[in-house]
KESE-688816 format. One record per residue (C-alpha): z, x, y. Coordinates in Angstrom, 2 decimals, padded with zeros to 5 digits. Each point is the difference from the previous one (the first is absolute). Example, Ala and Ser with C-alpha at 12.3 -4.5 7.8 and 13.67 -1.06 7.14 Angstrom:
2
+---------+---------+---------+
|      up |    east |   north |
+---------+---------+---------+
|  007.80 |  012.30 | -004.50 |
| -000.66 |  001.37 |  003.44 |
+---------+---------+---------+
END
This chain:
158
+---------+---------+---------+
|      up |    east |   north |
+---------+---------+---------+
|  113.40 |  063.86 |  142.26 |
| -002.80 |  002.19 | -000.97 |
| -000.96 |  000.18 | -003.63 |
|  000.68 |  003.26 | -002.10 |
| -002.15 |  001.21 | -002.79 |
|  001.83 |  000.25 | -003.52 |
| -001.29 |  001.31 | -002.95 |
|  000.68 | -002.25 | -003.44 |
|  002.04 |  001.61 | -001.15 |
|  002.23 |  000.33 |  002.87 |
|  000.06 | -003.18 | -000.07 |
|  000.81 | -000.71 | -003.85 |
|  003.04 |  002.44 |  000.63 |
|  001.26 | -002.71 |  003.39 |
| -000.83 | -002.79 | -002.45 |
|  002.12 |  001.42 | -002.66 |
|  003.42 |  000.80 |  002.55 |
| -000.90 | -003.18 |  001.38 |
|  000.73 | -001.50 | -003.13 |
|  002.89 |  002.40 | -001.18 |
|  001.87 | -000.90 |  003.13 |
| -000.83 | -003.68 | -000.27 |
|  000.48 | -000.50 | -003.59 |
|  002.89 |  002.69 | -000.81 |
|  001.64 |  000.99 |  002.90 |
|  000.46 | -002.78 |  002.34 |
|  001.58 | -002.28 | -002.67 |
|  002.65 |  003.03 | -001.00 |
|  001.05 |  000.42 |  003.29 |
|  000.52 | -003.47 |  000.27 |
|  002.17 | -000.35 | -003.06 |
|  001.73 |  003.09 |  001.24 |
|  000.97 | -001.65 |  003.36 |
|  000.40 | -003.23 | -001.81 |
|  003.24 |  001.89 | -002.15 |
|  001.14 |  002.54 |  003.02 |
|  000.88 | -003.78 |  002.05 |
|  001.82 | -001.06 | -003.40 |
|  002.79 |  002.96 |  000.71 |
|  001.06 | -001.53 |  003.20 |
|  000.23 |  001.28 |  003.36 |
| -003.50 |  001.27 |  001.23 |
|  001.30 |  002.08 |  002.87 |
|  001.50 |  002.69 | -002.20 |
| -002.54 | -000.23 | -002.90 |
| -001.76 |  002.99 | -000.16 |
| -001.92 | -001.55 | -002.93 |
| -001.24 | -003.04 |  001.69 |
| -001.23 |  002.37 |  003.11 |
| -001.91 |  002.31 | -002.10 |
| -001.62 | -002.75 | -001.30 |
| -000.98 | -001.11 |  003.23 |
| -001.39 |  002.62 |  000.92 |
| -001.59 |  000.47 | -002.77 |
| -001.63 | -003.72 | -000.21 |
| -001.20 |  001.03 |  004.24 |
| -001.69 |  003.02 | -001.34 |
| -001.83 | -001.93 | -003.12 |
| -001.19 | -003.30 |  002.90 |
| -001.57 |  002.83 |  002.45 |
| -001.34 |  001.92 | -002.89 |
| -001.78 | -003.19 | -001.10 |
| -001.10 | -001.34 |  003.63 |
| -001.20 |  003.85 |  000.56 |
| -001.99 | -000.42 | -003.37 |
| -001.28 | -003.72 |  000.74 |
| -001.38 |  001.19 |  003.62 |
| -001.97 |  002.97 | -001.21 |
| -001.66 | -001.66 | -002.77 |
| -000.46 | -003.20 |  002.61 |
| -002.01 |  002.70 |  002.41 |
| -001.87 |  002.09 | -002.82 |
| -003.30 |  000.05 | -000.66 |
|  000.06 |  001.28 | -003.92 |
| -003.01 |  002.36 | -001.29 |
| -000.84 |  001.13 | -002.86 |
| -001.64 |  002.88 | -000.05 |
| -001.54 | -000.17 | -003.07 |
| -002.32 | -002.72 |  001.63 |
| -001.10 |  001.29 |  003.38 |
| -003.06 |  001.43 | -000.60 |
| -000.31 |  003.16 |  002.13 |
| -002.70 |  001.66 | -000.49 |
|  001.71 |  002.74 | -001.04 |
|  001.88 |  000.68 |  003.57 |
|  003.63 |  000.12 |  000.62 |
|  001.47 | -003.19 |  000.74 |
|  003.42 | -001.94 | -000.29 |
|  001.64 |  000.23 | -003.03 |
| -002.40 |  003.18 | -001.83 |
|  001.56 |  003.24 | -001.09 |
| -001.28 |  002.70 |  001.17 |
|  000.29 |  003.61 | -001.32 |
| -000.14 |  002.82 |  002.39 |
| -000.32 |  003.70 |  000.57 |
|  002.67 |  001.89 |  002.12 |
| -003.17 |  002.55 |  001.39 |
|  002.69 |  002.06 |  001.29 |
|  002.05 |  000.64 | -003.24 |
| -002.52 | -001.56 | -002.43 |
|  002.96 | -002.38 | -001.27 |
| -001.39 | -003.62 | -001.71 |
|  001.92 | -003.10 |  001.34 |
| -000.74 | -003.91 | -000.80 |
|  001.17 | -002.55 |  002.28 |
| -000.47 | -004.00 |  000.04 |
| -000.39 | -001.77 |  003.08 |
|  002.19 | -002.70 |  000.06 |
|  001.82 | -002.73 |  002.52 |
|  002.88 |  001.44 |  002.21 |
|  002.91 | -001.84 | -002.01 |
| -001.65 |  001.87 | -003.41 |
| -000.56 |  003.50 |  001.79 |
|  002.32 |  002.55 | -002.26 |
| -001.09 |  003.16 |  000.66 |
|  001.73 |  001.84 | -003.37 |
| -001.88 | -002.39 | -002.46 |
| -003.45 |  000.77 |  002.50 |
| -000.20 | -003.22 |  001.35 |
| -001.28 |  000.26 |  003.81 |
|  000.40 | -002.52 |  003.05 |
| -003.34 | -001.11 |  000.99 |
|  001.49 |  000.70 |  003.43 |
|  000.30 |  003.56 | -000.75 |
| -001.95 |  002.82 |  001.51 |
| -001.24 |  000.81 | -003.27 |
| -001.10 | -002.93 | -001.23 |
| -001.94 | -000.37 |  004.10 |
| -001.18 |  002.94 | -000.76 |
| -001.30 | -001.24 | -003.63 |
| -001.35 | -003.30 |  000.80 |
| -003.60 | -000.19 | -000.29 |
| -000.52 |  003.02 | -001.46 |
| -001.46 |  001.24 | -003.72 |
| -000.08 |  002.26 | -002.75 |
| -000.64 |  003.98 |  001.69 |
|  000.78 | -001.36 |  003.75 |
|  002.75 |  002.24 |  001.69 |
|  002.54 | -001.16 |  002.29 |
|  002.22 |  001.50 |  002.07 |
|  003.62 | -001.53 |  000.37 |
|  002.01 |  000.74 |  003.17 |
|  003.35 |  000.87 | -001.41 |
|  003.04 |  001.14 |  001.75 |
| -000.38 |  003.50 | -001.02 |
| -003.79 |  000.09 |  001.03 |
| -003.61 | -001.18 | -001.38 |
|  000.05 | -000.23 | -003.89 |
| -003.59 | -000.52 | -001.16 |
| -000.42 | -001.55 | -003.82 |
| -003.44 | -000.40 | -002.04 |
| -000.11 | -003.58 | -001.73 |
| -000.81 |  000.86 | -003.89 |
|  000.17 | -003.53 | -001.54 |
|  000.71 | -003.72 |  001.27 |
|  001.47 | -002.68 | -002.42 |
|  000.84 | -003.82 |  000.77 |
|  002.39 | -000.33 | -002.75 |
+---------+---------+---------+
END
């Protein structure tokens, strides 16, 4: 399987569901099954099902968890030294030429992308369209509505 780039703390965030499911979860869903078999017949307990299900959602949670972090390769950005070009894992804050709007996105792995907190697949045609590039470049984004063109005002690798 091909590795995947994660940022730190994308991968502090697995690490810590990894552990909450492990540690918190798993053993209450256990217990719960453990007292739904206590009230008898398991056909018709609706308790002892949920739980079930429940206890299959937490073991693929945790195996989906366990093989992203197993193909990951963790960066931090703080420590790639760039030389002051956009790269994985920077945050970059750009000009909308057309409406003169500000925006900041972080390029991040595909299972961290969230687009409302400005997190950005590396995968992305933005972030393409960003890689490489510094401070005052323009690039020009194919969109589905048509070429957007942003200036790059400031890079960060926080």
């Amino acid at each position: 399987m091909n590795k995947a780039p994660m940022t730190l703390n994308g991968a502090e965030k697995l690490k810590k569901e990894l552990r909450e499911l492990k540690g918190v979860a798993r053993p209450r869903v256990i217990q719960a099954i453990s007292e739904a078999r206590e009230h008898g017949d398991l056909k018709e307990n609706a308790e002892y099902h949920a739980a079930r299900e429940q206890q299959s959602f937490i073991e693929g949670r945790i195996r989906d968890i366990e093989g992203k972090m197993s193909n990951a390769v963790i960066i931090d950005p703080k420590t790639v030294n760039a030389n002051g070009k956009i790269v994985f894992g920077a945050s970059v804050r750009l000009l909308h030429i057309d409406d003169e709007t500000e925006i900041v996105y972080q390029i991040v792995g595909e299972d961290e992308a969230d687009i409302k907190a400005g997190r950005i697949s590396v995968q992305s045609p933005i972030a393409r369209a960003m890689i490489g590039k510094v401070e005052e470049d323009v690039i020009e984004v194919n969109a589905p509505g048509g070429k957007i063109e942003y200036e790059i005002l400031e890079i960060s690798y926080e």
